[in-house]
ROFI-113770 format. One record per residue (C-alpha): residue in one letter; x negated, y negated, z negated. Coordinates in steps of 0.5 Angstrom, whole numbers, padded with zeros to 4 digits, always signed. Each point is the difference from the previous one (the first is absolute). Example, Ala and Ser with C-alpha at 12.3 -4.5 7.8 and 13.67 -1.06 7.14 Angstrom:
# residues 2
A-0025+0009-0016;S-0002-0007+0002;
//
This chain:
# residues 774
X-0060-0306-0147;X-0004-0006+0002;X-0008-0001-0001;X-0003-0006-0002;X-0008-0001+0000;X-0004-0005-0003;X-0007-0002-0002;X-0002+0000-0007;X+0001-0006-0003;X-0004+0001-0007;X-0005+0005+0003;X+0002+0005-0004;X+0001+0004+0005;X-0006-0001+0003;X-0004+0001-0007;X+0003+0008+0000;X-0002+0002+0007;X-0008-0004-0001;X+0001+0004-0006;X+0002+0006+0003;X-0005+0000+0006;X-0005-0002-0004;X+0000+0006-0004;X+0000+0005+0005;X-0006-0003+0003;X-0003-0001-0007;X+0000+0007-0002;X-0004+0004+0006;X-0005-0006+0000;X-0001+0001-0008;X-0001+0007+0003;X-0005+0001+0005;X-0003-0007-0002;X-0001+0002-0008;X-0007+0002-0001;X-0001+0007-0002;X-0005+0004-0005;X-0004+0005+0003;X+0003+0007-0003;X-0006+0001-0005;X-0004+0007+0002;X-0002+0005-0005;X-0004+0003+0005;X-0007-0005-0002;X-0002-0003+0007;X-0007+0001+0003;X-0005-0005-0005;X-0007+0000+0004;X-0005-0004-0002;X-0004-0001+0007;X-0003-0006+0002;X+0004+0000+0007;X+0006+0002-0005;X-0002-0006-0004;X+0000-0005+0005;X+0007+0003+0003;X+0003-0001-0007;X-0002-0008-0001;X+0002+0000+0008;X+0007+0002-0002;X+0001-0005-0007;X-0002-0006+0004;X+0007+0001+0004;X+0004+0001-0007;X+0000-0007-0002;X+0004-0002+0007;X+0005+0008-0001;X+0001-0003-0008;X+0002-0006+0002;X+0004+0002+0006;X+0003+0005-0005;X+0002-0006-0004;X+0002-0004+0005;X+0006+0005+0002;X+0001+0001-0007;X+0001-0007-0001;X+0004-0002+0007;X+0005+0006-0003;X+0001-0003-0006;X+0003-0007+0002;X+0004+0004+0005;X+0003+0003-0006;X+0000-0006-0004;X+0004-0003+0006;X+0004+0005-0001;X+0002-0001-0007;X+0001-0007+0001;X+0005+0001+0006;X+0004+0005-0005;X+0001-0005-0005;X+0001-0004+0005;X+0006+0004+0003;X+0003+0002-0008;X+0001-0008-0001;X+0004-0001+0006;X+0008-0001-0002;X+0004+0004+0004;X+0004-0002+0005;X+0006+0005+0000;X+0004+0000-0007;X+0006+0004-0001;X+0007-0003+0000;X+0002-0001-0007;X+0007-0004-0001;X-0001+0002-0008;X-0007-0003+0000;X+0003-0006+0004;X+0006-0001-0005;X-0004+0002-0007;X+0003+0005-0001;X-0001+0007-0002;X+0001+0006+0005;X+0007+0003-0002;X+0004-0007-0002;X+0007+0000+0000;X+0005-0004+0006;X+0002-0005-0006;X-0007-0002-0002;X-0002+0000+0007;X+0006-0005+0001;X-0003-0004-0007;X-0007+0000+0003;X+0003-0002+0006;X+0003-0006-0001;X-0005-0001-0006;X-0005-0002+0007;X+0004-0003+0004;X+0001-0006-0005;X-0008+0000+0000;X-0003+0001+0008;X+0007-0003+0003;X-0002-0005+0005;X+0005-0006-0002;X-0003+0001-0007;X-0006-0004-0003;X-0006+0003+0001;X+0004+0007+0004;X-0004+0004+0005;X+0003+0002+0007;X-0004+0005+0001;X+0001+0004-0006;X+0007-0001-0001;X+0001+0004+0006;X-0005+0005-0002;X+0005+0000-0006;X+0006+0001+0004;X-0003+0005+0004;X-0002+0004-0006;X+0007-0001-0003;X+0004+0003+0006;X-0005+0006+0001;X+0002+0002-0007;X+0007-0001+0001;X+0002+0001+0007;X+0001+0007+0001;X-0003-0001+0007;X-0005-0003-0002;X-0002+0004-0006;X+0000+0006+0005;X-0005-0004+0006;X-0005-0001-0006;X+0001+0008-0002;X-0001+0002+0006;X-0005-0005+0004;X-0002-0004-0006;X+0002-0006+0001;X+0008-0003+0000;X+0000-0002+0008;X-0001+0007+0002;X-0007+0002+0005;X-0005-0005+0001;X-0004+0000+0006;X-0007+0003-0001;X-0005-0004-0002;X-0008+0002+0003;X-0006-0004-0003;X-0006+0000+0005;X-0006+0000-0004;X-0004-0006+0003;X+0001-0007-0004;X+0005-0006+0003;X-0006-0004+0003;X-0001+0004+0004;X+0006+0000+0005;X+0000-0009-0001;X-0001-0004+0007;X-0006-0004-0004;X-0004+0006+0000;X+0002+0004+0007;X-0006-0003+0003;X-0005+0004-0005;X+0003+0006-0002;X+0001+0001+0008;X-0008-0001+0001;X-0002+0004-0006;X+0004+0005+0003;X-0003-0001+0008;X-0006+0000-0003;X+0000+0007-0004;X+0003+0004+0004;X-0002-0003+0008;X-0008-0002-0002;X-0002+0003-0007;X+0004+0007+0000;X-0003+0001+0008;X-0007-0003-0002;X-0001+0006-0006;X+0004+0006+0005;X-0005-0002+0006;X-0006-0001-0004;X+0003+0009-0004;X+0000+0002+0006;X-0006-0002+0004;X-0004+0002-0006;X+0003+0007-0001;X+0000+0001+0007;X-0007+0001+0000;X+0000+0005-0005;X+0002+0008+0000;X+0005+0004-0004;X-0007+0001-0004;X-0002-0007+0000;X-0005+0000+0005;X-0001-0003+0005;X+0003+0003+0006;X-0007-0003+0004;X-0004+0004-0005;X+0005+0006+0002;X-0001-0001+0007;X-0008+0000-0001;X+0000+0007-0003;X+0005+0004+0005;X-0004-0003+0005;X-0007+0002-0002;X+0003+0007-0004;X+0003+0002+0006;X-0006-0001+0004;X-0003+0006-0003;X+0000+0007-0004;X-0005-0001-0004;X-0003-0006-0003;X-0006+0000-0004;X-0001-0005-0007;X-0003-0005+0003;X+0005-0001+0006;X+0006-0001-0006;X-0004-0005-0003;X+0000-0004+0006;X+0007+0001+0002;X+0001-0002-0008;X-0004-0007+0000;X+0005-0003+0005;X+0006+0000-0003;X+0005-0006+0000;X+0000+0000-0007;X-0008-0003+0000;X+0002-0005+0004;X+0000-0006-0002;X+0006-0002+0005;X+0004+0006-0003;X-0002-0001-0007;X+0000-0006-0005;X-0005+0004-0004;X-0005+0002+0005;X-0005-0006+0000;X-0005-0003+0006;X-0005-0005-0003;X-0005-0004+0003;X-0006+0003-0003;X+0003+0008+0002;X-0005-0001+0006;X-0007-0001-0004;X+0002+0005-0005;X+0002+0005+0004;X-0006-0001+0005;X-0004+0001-0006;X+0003+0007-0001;X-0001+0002+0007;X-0008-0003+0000;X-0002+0004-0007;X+0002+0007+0004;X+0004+0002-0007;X+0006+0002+0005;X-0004+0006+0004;X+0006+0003+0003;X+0005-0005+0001;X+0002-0003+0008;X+0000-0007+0002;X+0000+0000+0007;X+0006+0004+0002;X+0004-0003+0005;X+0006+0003-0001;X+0006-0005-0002;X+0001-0001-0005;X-0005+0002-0003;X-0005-0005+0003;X+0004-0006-0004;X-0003-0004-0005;X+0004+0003-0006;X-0001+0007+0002;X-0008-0001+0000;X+0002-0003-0006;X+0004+0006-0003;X-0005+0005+0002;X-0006-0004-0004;X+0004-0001-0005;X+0002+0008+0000;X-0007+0003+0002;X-0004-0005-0007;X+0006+0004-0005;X-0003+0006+0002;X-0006-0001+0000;X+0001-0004-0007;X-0003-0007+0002;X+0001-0006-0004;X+0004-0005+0003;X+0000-0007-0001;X+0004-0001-0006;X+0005-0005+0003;X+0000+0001+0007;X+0000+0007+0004;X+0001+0004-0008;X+0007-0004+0000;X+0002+0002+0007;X-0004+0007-0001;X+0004+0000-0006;X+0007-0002+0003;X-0001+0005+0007;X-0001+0006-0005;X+0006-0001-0004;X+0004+0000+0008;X-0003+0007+0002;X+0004+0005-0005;X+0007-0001+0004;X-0005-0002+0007;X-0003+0007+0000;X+0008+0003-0002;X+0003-0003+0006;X-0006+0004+0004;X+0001+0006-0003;X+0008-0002+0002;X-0002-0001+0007;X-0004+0006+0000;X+0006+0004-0002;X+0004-0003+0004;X-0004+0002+0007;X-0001+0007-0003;X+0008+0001+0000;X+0000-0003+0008;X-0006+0005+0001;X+0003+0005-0002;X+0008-0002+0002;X-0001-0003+0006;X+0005-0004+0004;X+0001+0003+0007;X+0001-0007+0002;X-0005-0003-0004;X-0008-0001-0001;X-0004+0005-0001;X-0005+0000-0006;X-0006+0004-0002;X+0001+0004-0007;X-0003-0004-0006;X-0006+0005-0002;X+0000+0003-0008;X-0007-0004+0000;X+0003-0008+0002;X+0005+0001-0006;X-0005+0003-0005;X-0005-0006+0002;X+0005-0005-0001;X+0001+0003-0007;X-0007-0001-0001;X+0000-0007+0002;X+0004-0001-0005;X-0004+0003-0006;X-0007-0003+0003;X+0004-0007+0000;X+0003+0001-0008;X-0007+0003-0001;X-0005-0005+0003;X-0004+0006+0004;X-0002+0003+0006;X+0004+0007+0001;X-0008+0002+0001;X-0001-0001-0007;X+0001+0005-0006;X+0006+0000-0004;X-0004+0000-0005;X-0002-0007+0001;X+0008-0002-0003;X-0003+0001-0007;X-0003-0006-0004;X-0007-0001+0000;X-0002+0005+0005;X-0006-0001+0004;X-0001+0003+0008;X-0006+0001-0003;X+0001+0004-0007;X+0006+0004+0005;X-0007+0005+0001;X+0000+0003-0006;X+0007+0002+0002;X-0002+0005+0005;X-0006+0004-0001;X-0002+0008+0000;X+0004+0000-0006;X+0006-0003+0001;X+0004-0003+0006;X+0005-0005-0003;X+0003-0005+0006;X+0007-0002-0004;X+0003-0002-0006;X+0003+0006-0001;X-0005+0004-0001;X-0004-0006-0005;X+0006+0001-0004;X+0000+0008+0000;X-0008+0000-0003;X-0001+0002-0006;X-0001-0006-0006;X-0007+0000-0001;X-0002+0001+0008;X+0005-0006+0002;X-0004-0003-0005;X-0006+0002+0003;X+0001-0002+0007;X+0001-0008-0002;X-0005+0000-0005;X-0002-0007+0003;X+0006-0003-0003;X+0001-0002-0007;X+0006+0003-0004;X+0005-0006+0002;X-0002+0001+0007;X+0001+0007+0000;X+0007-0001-0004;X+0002-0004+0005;X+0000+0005+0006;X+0003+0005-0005;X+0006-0006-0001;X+0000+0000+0008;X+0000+0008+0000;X+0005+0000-0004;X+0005-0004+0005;X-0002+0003+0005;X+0006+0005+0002;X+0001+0007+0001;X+0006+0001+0004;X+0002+0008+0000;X+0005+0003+0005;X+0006+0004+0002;X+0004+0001+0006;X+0006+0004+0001;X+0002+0001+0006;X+0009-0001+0002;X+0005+0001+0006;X+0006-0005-0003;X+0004+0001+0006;X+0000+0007+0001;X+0003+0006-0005;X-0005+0003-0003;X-0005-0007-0001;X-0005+0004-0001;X-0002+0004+0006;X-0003-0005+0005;X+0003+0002+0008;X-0002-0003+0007;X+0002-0007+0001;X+0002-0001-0007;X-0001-0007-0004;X-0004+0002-0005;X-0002-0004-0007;X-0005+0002-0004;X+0001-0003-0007;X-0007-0003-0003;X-0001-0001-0008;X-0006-0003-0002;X-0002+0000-0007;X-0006-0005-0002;X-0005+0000-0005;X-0006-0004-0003;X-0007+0003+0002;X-0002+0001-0005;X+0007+0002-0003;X+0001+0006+0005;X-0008+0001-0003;X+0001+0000-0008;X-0005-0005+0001;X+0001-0003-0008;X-0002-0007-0001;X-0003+0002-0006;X-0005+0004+0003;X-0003-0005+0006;X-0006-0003-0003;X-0001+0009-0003;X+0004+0003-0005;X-0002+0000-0007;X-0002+0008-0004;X+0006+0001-0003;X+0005-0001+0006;X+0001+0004+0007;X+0003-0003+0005;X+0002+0002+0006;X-0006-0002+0004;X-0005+0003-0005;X+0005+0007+0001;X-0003-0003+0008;X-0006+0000-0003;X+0000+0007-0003;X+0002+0005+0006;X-0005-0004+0005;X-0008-0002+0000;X-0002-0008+0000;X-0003+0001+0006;X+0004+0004+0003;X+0002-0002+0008;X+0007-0002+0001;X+0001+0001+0007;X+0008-0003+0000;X+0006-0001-0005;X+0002+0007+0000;X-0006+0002-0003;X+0000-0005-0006;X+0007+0002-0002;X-0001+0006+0001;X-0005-0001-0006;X+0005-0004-0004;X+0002+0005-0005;X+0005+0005+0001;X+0002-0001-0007;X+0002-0007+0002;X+0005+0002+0006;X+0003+0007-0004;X+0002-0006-0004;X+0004-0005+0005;X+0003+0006+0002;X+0002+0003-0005;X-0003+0007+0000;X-0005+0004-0005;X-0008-0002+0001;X+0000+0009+0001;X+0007+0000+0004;X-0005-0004+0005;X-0006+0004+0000;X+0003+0006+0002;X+0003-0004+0006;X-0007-0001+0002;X-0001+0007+0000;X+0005+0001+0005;X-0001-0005+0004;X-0008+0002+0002;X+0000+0001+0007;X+0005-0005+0001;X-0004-0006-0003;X-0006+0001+0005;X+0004-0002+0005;X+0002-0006-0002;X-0009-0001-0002;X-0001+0001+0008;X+0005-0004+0003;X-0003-0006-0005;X-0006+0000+0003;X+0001+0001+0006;X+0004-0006-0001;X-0005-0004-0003;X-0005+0002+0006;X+0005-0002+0005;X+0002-0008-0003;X-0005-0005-0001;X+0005-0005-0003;X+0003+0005-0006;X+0007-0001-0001;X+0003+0001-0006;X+0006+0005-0002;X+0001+0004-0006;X-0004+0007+0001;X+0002+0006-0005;X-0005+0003-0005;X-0004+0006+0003;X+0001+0005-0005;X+0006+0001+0001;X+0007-0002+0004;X+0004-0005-0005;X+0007+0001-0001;X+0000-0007+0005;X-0003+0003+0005;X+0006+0007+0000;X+0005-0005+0000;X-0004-0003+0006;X-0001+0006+0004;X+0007+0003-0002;X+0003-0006+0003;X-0004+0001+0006;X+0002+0006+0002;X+0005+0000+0005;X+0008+0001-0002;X+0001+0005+0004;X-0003+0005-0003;X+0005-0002-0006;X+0006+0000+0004;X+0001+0007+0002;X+0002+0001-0007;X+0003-0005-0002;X+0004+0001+0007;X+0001+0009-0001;X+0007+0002-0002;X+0001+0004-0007;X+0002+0007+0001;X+0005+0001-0006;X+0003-0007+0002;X+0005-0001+0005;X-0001-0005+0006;X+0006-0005-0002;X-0004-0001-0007;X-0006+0000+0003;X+0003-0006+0005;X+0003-0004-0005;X-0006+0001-0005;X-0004-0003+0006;X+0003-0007+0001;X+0001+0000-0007;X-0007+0000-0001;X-0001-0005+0006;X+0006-0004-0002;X-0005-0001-0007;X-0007-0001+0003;X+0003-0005+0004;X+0003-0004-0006;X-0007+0001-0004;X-0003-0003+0007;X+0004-0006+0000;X-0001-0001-0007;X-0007+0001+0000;X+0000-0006+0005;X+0005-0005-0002;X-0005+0001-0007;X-0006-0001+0005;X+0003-0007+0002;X+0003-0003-0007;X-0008+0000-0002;X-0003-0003+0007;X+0006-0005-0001;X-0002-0003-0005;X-0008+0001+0000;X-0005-0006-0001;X-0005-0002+0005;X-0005+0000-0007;X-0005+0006+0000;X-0007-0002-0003;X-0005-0004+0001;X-0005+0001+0005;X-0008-0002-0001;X-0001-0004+0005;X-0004-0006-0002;X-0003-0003+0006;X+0009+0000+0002;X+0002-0008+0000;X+0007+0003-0004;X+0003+0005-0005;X+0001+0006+0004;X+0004+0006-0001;X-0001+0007+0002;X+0003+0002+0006;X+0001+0007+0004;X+0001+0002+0007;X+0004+0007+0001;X+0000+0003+0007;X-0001+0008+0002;X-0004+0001+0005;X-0004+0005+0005;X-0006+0001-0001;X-0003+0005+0006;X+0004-0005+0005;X-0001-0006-0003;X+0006-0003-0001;X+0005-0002-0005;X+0006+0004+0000;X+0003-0006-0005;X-0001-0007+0000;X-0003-0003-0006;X+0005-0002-0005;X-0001-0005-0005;X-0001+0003-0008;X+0001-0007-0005;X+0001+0001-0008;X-0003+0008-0001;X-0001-0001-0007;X+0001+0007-0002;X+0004+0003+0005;X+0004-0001+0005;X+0003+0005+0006;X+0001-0002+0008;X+0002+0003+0006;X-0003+0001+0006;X+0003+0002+0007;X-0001+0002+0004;X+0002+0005+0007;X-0002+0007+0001;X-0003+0003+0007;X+0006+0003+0005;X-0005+0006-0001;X+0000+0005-0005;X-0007+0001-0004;X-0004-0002-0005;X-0002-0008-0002;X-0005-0002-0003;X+0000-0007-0003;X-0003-0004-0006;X+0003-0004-0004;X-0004-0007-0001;X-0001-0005-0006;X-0004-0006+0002;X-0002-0006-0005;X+0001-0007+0004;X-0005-0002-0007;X-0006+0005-0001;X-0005+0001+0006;X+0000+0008+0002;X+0006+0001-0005;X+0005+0005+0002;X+0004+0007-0002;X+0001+0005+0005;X+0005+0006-0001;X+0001+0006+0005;X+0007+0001+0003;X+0001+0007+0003;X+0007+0000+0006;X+0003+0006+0001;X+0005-0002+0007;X+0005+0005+0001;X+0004+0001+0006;X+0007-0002+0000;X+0005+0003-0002;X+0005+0001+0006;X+0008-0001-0001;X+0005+0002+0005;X+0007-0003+0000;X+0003+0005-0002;X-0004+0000-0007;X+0002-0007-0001;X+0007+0001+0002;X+0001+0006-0005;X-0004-0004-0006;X+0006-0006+0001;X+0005+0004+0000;X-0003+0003-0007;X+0000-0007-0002;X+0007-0001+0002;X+0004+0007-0002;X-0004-0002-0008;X+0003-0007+0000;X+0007+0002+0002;X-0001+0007-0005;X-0002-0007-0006;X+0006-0004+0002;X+0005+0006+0000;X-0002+0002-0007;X+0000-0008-0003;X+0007-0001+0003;X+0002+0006-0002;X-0002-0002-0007;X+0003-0006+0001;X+0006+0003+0002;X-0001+0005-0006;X+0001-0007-0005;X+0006-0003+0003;X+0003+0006-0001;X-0001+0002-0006;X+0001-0008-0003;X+0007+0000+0003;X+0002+0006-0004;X-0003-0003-0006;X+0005-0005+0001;
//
C-alpha cells in the first residue's frame, strides 16, 4: 500500500497539535505557577508584642505589597493562558473536517437500503440533470454519480466499497503533517531557514552555555563549590576549632561576595560606615587585620562587621549596611548546614581512611557543638557568653541579678518556667502585666522535647542482641511539648489565679515556699504536683505515693548525681530530670531498656523440659519468623509518616532575625568521655509533635560496655538541647562453622521438598477424584 504525505492545507491539523501540546504544557504550569493558601494552623502562632518584634512585623509587611502583587500577577498570566486555551478549542471545534465517509446513497439522494429499480430511476433521473452535454450540466458530479451508481450495482465494486470503503479497492494512505502549507513555499525558505538557524545554532546554545556555566559554580546543595573548598580547607586544619574561629571561616563565603551573588551589595558609603563602627570600639572581639585569604578581602571584613554588630545588637543605617546585614543573615542557615556536611564528611575520612589517600584529624565533639551555637547565637542575636535568659522579651542583663542569689540559681528558661506563679511573678516585678504576658507567650513556645531510644540489629537474627562489628540502629522518637504545656502552666493563671480556683501552678505554689532556692529543673518539677502526673499517667494519686515508699533509698541517688552535676557545668544544659520522691513510671521503662539483653536471652534461649526438641525448634523460627515481619512492618509505617511529613514545625521567637523562621533540631549520638560523635548530626525538620528517626551507627570489634548520649540541639534557641543517656552491651560474636550452615540449608531444602510433595499430592488427589466424578 502506498503512503502519501502532506502539509496541512487548512491548518486544521496544525490547530489539533497547537491544542494538544499546549494543553500538556498548561496543566503543569497551572500547577506549580498557581498561587496556594497557606494551610491555616490550629495551633495559634506566637503573638509578642516587643518593641524588636514590633519593628520585625512592619519590616515584613512592607514586603507583602510586592508577594500580593507577584501573587496576582502569576494569577493573572495563568488565567490568560487558560483563556488562550479556550479560544484555541473553540477554534478546533469549528474546523470542517477534511475526511468524510464514502456514501453513494448521500450522493444520489437516497435512502440507505433503495432497491436496484430506484437506483437505476435515480440514476438516470441525474444524468439528465449534471450530464455534460446538457445545459447547465456538471462534469464533476456526473462522475460522482456514475461512480456511486456502479458502486451499487456492480458486485465488485459493491464488494470494494464493503471491504475498503470505497468502489475502486485500497486507496494510498494519506499522512498529514501538522505544520501549514506556507511553510514548504520557496517565497518563505529563506525565513523559515533563519529562524530555524537562529533557535537552535545561536539562542538554544546561548541559554545551555549561560545553564551550565551558572550551575557549574554551585554543589548538589546549592552552594558554591568555592565556599565548600573554603571549609574543607580550613576544617581539616585542625580538630578543635573555638567560636570565634567559625565566625571567621563563615564571613568569607562566596555567598556574600558581590561577584557570586547579586544580592550582596558593595556601595560607595560602605568605607565611611563601617569605619565608623570600628572607630566607635562597639565590636570588642572582632579581627580586622588578619591576613589569611580570603579573609583580608574587602566583602569578608565586611561580612564579619556586619556579623559581629548583630551580636552586639548595634543599629544599622537603615538603608545600607541593615539591607545587607539583613540579606547576609537570611544566606547563613544553609551556609552553617554545608559546614556542618563538610565537618561530617571529614569525620567519615578520619575515622575510614583511604590507605592511599590523605590523611585527616578527627573533628572533636566541641567544633560540631560550636558550629551548632553559631547557629543559635545568629538567629538569636547574642553571644554564647550571655544568658539564655536573655532570649525572653523585655529582659535586661541587669535585672538577670535577681535570677541568682542565695535563694535562688535560675540561668535557663526552663527553670523560669518551672517556678511557682506568684514567685515568677515576683522575680520580673519591674515589668508591667503586658510585658510579663509577653514572656509567658514566649515561654509557651518554647519546646520541650522528650526522648526515647531503642536500640536494633536489623540484619541479624535476633535484632535485639547488639554483637561485635554489627551495624547497630538506634530508633529515636521525640515527643515535643510547649514549656508551659509539659509545666500545666494554664494561661489563666499567669497574672495569679483567682480565690476560686486551683490551678497547676498554684498545687506548685502549695508543696513549695516562695522563697524557696530552685537549684535545677528537676527539683521544680519534682515540686509540681504529683497529683497532676498520677493524672497524665493514668494511676491513683494513693497508687503513686505508696511507689514513693518503695523508691526511697533509690531517689537519693539521682539527688547527688544532680548536684554534682550542677557543680560540675557552668553552662547548664537542659534535659528532662525525673522527680526526686521517687523513680517514675518513664524512668523503669528507661532503666529496664538499659539493662542488657543478655541477661534476658538465657531464658528466652532455655529449653522446655516436657516439650520435645523438634516443637521447640519450629516454635523457634515461627516466633522469629514473626518478629521479623512485626519488624519489617514497624519500618515500612516508620517511613510512610517520614515521607510524607512537612517541613513546618512552630515558629521561633527570634525578633532580631531578618526572616520567619522555623524550629529546626540536630540529632547526633555521641561520647562524651572521648569527645567525639559516634553519629554525625542528622537534620531534624517538621517535629510538631512526634516523630521517629534512626541513627547508625557500628559497634566495637570488642566486646563490652558502651556508653554514649543521644543528643538533641535546637539551631534556634541559645544553650537548647535534650540529652538521653544510651547504654551498649557489646556481645561477642557468635562463631558458625560450616558444617551448622550446611545442615540449617539442607533443613530448608528437605521442608520445601516435604511442601511440594504434599500440594502435588493434592493436586493429584483432585484430578483424580474430578475423572471419576466424570
Amino acid at each position: 500500500m502506498a503512503m502519501e504525505f502532506q502539509y496541512d492545507d487548512s491548518g486544521a491539523t496544525f490547530y489539533y497539535f497547537l491544542v494538544s501540546f499546549f494543553g500538556l504544557v498548561l496543566l503543569p504550569v497551572t500547577y506549580f505557577v498557581w498561587p496556594r493558601r497557606k494551610a491555616d494552623d490550629d495551633k495559634k502562632s506566637l503573638v509578642c508584642q516587643c518593641e524588636p518584634c514590633r519593628r520585625k512585623r512592619v519590616r515584613l509587611e512592607v514586603d507583602q505589597p510586592k508577594e500580593r502583587f507577584q501573587r496576582y500577577a502569576r494569577m493573572a498570566v495563568v488565567l490568560v493562558m487558560w483563556c488562550v486555551f479556550a479560544v484555541m478549542v473553540y477554534k478546533v471545534l469549528m474546523l470542517e473536517r477534511d475526511y468524510t465517509e464514502y456514501d453513494p446513497y448521500e450522493i444520489l439522494e437516497l435512502d440507505p437500503g433503495a432497491s436496484v429499480a430506484e437506483i437505476r430511476r435515480q440514476y438516470r433521473r441525474l444524468s439528465k440533470v449534471y450530464h455534460p452535454d446538457k445545459e447547465g450540466g456538471d462534469q464533476a458530479m456526473f462522475m460522482r454519480i456514475a461512480k456511486a451508481y456502479e458502486a451499487l450495482t456492480d458486485e465488485e465494486s459493491k464488494e470494494n466499497l464493503e471491504k475498503y470503503g470505497n468502489p475502486d479497492g485500497p486507496q494510498a494512505a494519506s499522512f498529514g503533517i501538522a505544520l501549514p502549507a506556507w511553510i514548504i513555499e520557496k517565497k518563505n525558505s529563506i525565513w523559515v531557514l533563519g529562524f530555524y538557524v537562529a533557535i537552535f545554532m545561536i539562542v538554544l546554545p546561548v541559554i545551555v552555555g549561560l545553564w551550565w556555566y551558572s550551575s557549574i559554580k554551585y554543589g548538589t546543595t546549592n552552594i558554591l563549590v568555592q565556599t565548600t573548598q573554603l571549609f574543607y580547607y580550613y576544617l581539616a586544619r585542625s580538630s578543635s576549632l573555638t567560636i570565634k574561629r567559625i565566625l571567621l571561616i563563615l564571613t568569607g563565603a562566596g555567598e556574600f561576595n558581590p561577584q557570586h551573588s547579586k544580592t550582596a551589595k558593595e556601595r560607595p558609603s560602605d568605607n565611611v560606615e563601617l569605619n565608623e563602627i570600628i572607630r566607635s570600639k562597639t565590636l570588642p572581639h572582632i579581627d580586622i587585620k588578619t591576613k589569611e585569604p580570603p579573609f583580608f578581602m574587602p566583602y569578608a571584613a565586611k561580612s564579619r562587621i556586619l556579623m559581629h554588630s548583630h551580636l552586639e545588637r548595634l543599629e544599622l543605617p537603615p538603608n545600607t549596611l541593615a539591607l545587607d546585614k539583613d540579606s547576609m543573615l537570611s544566606k547563613c542557615p544553609i551556609v552553617m548546614n554545608e559546614m556542618l556536611n563538610v565537618l561530617s564528611h571529614l569525620w567519615t575520612m578520619a575515622r575510614y581512611p583511604n590507605p592511599q589517600g590523605r590523611s585527616f584529624s578527627v573533628p572533636s565533639l566541641d567544633t560540631f557543638e560550636n558550629v551548632m551555637k553559631v547557629h543559635q547565637m545568629i538567629v538569636q542575636a547574642t553571644w554564647e557568653r550571655h544568658s539564655p535568659l536573655l532570649q525572653l522579651p523585655h529582659l535586661q542583663p541587669e535585672q538577670l541579678k535577681h535570677f541568682r542569689t542565695r535563694k535562688r540559681n535560675i540561668t535557663t528558661i526552663e527553670q523560669f518556667a518551672a517556678m511557682g506563679s506568684s514567685e515568677r511573678r515576683q522575680l520580673v516585678r519591674s515589668l508591667v502585666d503586658e510585658e510579663y504576658l509577653d514572656i509567658m507567650a514566649v515561654c509557651g513556645g518554647f519546646p520541650h522535647v522528650d526522648i526515647t531510644t531503642e536500640i536494633q540489629v536489623v540484619d541479624d537474627e535476633d535484632h535485639h542482641r547488639v554483637t561485635a562489628g554489627s551495624l547497630v540502629t538506634v530508633a529515636v522518637t521525640l515527643t515535643r511539648q510547649g514549656l508551659l504545656d509539659y509545666y500545666g502552666v494554664s494561661t489563666d493563671s499567669l497574672l495569679g489565679s483567682s480565690s476560686g480556683e486551683k490551678t497547676t501552678t498554684a498545687l506548685l505554689d502549695d508543696g513549695v515556699e516562695t522563697n524557696q532556692h530552685v537549684e535545677t529543673v528537676g527539683s521544680a518539677v519534682s515540686a509540681l504536683s504529683e497529683p497532676e502526673r498520677a493524672k497524665q499517667s493514668g494511676s491513683k494519686v494513693w497508687e503513686k505515693q505508696k511507689k514513693k515508699k518503695k523508691g526511697k533509698a533509690a531517689a537519693s541517688k539521682p539527688k547527688k548525681k544532680q548536684q554534682s552535676a550542677k557543680s560540675n557545668k557552668k553552662n547548664a544544659v537542659v534535659t528532662k530530670q525525673q522527680p526526686e520522691a521517687g523513680p517514675s513510671r518513664a524512668e523503669e521503662e528507661a532503666e529496664s531498656q538499659s539493662e542488657p539483653e543478655s541477661e534476658e536471652e538465657p531464658e528466652r534461649a532455655s529449653p522446655s523440659d516436657e516439650g520435645g526438641e523438634s516443637s521447640e525448634e519450629g516454635g523457634r523460627k515461627r516466633d522469629e519468623e514473626e518478629e521479623w515481619k512485626t519488624l519489617q512492618e514497624s519500618l515500612k509505617k516508620r517511613k510512610k509518616k517520614t515521607d510524607g511529613r512537612s517541613d513546618d514545625s512552630h515558629p521561633v521567637h527570634a525578633p532580631f532575625y531578618p526572616v520567619e523562621k522555623q524550629e529546626c533540631w540536630w540529632l547526633y549520638i555521641a561520647d562524651k568521655r572521648k569527645k567525639e560523635i559516634v553519629t554525625p548530626p542528622q537534620r531534624v525538620t517538621g517535629l510538631q509533635d512526634e516523630h521517629t528517626l534512626d541513627l547508625h551507627f557500628g559497634a566495637p570489634e570488642r566486646p563490652g560496655i558502651m556508653r554514649l548520649t543521644v543528643i538533641l540541639t535546637s539551631d534556634s534557641y541559645l544553650d537548647l538541647s535534650f540529652q538521653k543517656e544510651l547504654k551498649v552491651d557489646v556481645h561477642e560474636k557468635q562463631a558458625v562453622s560450616g558444617t551448622e550452615q550446611w545442615k540449617e540449608l539442607e533443613e530448608e531444602e528437605e521442608a520445601e521438598e516435604v511442601i511440594e510433595e504434599s500440594e502435588s499430592g493434592e493436586e493429584e488427589e483432585e484430578e483424580s477424584d474430578e475423572d471419576s466424578e466424570d
